[in-house]
C-alpha angles and dihedrals in degrees: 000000000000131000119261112244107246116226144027114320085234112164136195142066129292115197095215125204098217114205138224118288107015125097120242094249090050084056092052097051091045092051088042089058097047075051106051078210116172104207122019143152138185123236107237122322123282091199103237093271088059121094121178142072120001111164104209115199126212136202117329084358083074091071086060095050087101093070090051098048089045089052124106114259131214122205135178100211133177114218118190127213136221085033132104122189129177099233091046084240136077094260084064123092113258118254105170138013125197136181105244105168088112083067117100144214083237100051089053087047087056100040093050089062079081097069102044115102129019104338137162125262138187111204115235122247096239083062118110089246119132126226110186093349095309130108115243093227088064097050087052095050085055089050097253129135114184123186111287120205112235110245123213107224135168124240105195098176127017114163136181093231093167138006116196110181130205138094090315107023122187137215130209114197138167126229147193120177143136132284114292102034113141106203092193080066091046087050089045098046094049092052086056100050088048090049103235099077127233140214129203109254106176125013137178134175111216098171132053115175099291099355127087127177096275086076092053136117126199118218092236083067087050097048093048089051089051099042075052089054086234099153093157098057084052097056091043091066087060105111110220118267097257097049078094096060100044089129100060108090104259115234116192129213138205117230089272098053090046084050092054102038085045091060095048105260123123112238137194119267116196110228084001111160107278083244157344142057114335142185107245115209132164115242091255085064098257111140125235105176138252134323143183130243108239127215083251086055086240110137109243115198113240100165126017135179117244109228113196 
């Protein structure tokens, strides 16, 4: 028999703040818990010295995470120069130290033309990334580097927003880029091409696929509407489901056509997109998930919302 699933069947998506110091998955579990949610997931890590925009998913929004971890990402970051760390970040043990006060706002200004666009990156040992079933990070606590592929990535915005000089200057700068993107990399990479190295000291994600910061929640918020026992002004900061899932062309069905997709058929759309993925609604709004345009042009289900 199986085990009985502990908690509310609470569903939607919470844009988190997550704060200084806690690891995303840290964040999730404490969220869960204010929740008492019985089923939830995170949307792709903000390593602990992150803060910034982590969108968590609950209940049926889970099947829809995907879309979130695949989204572009934005970030504001200070790197600061003259300094090499191991991890790439502050919370990483020194390993080298330059004087860098020869180096200018204008020579960081040139040498960030190189990682606009669509650029290669190798992801840094202390990522998140597995390699045969093992975290990188924790290959790098044990003193261990193994061979990295190279990723090619997109970076659609990077700006100079300050430059503060001295013997460690720093360097405050905004980004938009695609998944998979490692600013510590970015911070690293940039130190080395202006030949004093540089390690990431503050960074914040203001920007998840279709959510900003303006969306977000702190847990403080969270904690002083439990302690109030205000469960439903909790629940009312949960985003819908498909709010996830905003950039997929949206198709609408009649009652027939949401009979036939529910119970896992493809049906005909009139004036539906020639292919790809799509949002999948009723025509009275309600939202059934997300389907697939067939070679036929008939709409398959892929993933739908259980409805109790």
């Amino acid at each position: 028999m199986a085990r009985r699933r502990r908690g509310r069947a609470v569903s939607g998506i919470l844009v988190l703040d997550k704060p200084l110091g806690v690891s995303s998955n840290h964040a999730l579990q404490a969220a869960k818990r204010l929740y008492f949610a019985a089923k939830a997931g995170h949307t792709g890590s903000l390593d602990p010295l992150a803060t910034g925009v982590l969108p968590l998913c609950f209940g049926e929004a889970t099947k829809f995470s995907q879309y979130l971890l695949d989204a572009d990402k934005a970030y504001q970051s200070t790197f600061v120069l003259g300094t090499v760390t191991d991890s790439g970040d502050a919370e990483g043990q020194i390993l080298e130290t330059n004087d860098a006060s020869d180096v200018g706002e204008a020579d960081v200004q040139q040498a960030l033309e190189a990682f606009r666009g669509e650029i290669e990156q190798v992801p840094s040992m202390f990522s998140a990334i597995k390699q045969n079933g093992q975290p990188l990070y924790k290959l790098a606590r044990q003193g261990i580097e193994v061979e990295r592929k190279s990723r090619t990535l997109v970076i659609k915005k990077l700006e100079l927003l300050e430059f503060r000089p001295g013997e460690r200057p720093e360097v405050d700068v905004y980004l938009e880029c695609s998944k998979g993107t490692y600013v510590r990399s970015i911070a690293e990479d940039l130190g080395r091409a202006l030949g004093c190295g540089a390690h990431v000291s503050a960074l914040r994600r203001t920007k998840a696929g279709p959510f900003s910061l303006e969306d977000s929640v702190t847990m403080n918020t969270l904690e002083t509407l439990k302690q109030n026992d205000a469960v439903a002004q909790m629940d009312d900061l949960l985003l819908p489901a498909d709010t996830a899932v905003k950039s997929l062309p949206l198709v609408e069905l009649g009652e027939s056509g949401g009979f036939y997709i529910r119970q896992g058929q493809p049906v005909l759309v009139p004036n539906a997109p020639g292919s790809g993925m799509v949002r999948v609604a009723l025509e009275t709004g309600e939202f059934l998930g997300v389907g697939e345009i067939l070679d036929d042009g008939r709409v398959a289900p892929r993933r739908l919302i259980v409805t109790q």
